[in-house]
C-alpha positions in Angstrom: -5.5 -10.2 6.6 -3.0 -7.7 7.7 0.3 -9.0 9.3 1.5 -6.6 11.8 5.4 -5.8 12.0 7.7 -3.9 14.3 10.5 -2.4 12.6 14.1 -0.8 13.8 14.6 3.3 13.8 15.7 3.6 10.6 15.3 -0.2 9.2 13.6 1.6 5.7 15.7 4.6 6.0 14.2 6.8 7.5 14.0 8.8 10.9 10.9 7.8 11.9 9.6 5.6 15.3 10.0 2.0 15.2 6.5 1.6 14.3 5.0 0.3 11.1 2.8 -2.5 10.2 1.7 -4.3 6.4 -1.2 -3.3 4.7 -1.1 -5.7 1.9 1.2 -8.1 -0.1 1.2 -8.7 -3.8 3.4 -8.8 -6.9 3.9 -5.7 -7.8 6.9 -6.0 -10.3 5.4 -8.8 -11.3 8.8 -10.9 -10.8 6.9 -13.6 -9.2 7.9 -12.8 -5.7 5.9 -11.5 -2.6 6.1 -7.5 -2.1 4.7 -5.9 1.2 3.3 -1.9 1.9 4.0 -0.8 5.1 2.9 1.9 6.5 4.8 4.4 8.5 3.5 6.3 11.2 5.4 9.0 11.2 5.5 10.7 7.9 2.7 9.3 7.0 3.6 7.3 4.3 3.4 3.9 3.0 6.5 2.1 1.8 7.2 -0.4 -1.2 9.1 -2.9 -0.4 10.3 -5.7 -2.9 11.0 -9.4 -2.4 14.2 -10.6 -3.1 12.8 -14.1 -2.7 15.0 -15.3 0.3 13.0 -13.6 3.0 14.7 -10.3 2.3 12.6 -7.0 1.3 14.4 -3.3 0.0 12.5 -0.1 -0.3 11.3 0.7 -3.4 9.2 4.3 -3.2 7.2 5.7 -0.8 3.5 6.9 -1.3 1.7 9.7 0.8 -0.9 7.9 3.3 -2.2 10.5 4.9 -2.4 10.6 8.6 -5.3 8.1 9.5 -5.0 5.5 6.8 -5.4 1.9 8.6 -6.4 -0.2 5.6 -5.3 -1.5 2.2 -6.9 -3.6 -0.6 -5.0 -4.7 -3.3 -6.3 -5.3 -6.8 -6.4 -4.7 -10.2 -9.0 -1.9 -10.7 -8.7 -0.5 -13.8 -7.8 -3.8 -15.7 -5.0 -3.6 -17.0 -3.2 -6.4 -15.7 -1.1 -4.4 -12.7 -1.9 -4.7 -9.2 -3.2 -1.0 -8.1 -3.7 -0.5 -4.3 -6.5 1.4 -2.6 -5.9 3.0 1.0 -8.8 4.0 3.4 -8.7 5.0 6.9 -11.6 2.4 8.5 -12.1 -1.1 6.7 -15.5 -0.2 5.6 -14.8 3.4 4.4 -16.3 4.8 1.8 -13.9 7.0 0.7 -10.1 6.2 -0.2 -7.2 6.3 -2.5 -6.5 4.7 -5.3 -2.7 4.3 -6.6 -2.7 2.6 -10.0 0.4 0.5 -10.6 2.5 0.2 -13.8 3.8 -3.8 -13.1 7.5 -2.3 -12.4 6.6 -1.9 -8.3 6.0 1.7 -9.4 2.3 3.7 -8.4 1.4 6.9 -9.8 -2.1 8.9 -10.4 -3.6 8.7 -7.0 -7.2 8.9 -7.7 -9.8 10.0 -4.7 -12.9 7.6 -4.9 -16.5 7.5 -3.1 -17.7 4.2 -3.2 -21.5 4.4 -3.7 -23.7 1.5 -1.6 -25.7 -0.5 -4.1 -28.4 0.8 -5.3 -27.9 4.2 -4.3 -28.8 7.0 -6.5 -25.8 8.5 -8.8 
C-alpha cells in the first residue's frame, strides 16, 4: 500500500512542484530503520530517502523514473540479500525497471524486464 505525501518546493532539494508521493518503504541500508522512494513529478525521478529513526528522512540519491511510472514493488530479486526495487507505470504492468540494491541505500544496474504470464510460451 502506497502512502501518499505532499511535500514543500524544495523540501528534497530540488526545484520541482510540491508534488510527490511514496512508492515503497524498506531497509535499504539495512540499518534497521524504515527508508521511503518518493517519486517526483517533475524531473521524473524517484528519491531515496533514509530513516534517521526519529521520524526524520534525508535524501540519499535519486534514480531516473521515467515520466509515467505510478508503482513500486520492493524485493529482493536476485537474492542476494539487498532489497532491489522494481518501477512500472500501471500496478499490473508487464513491463518495468528493476534497480538492484547493494545494502548501503545505494541502486545501480537498472535492468528492463517483461514479465511473461504463466504459462506463456518463451
Amino acid at each position: 500500500m502506497a502512502l501518499g505525501i505532499v511535500l514543500a518546493v524544495g523540501a528534497l532539494g530540488t526545484s520541482s512542484p510540491a508534488w510527490s508521493r511514496t512508492l515503497g518503504t524498506g531497509d535499504f541500508n539495512e540499518d534497521g530503520i524504515p527508508d521511503r522512494i518518493i517519486l517526483e513529478r517533475r524531473p521524473h525521478q524517484m528519491t531515496i530517502l533514509l530513516g534517521d529513526g526519529s521520524g526524520g528522512f534525508s535524501a540519499h540519491g535519486h534514480l531516473p523514473a521515467g515520466s509515467r511510472t505510478r508503482f513500486c514493488t520492493v524485493d529482493d530479486f536476485d537474492g542476494d540479500g539487498h532489497l532491489d526495487i522494481e518501477v512500472t507505470r500501471r500496478r499490473h504492468d508487464r513491463r518495468g525497471l528493476i534497480f538492484f540494491g547493494d545494502g548501503s541505500g545505494t541502486f545501480g544496474l537498472r535492468e528492463d524486464i517483461v514479465v511473461q504470464p504463466a504459462g506463456a510460451p518463451r
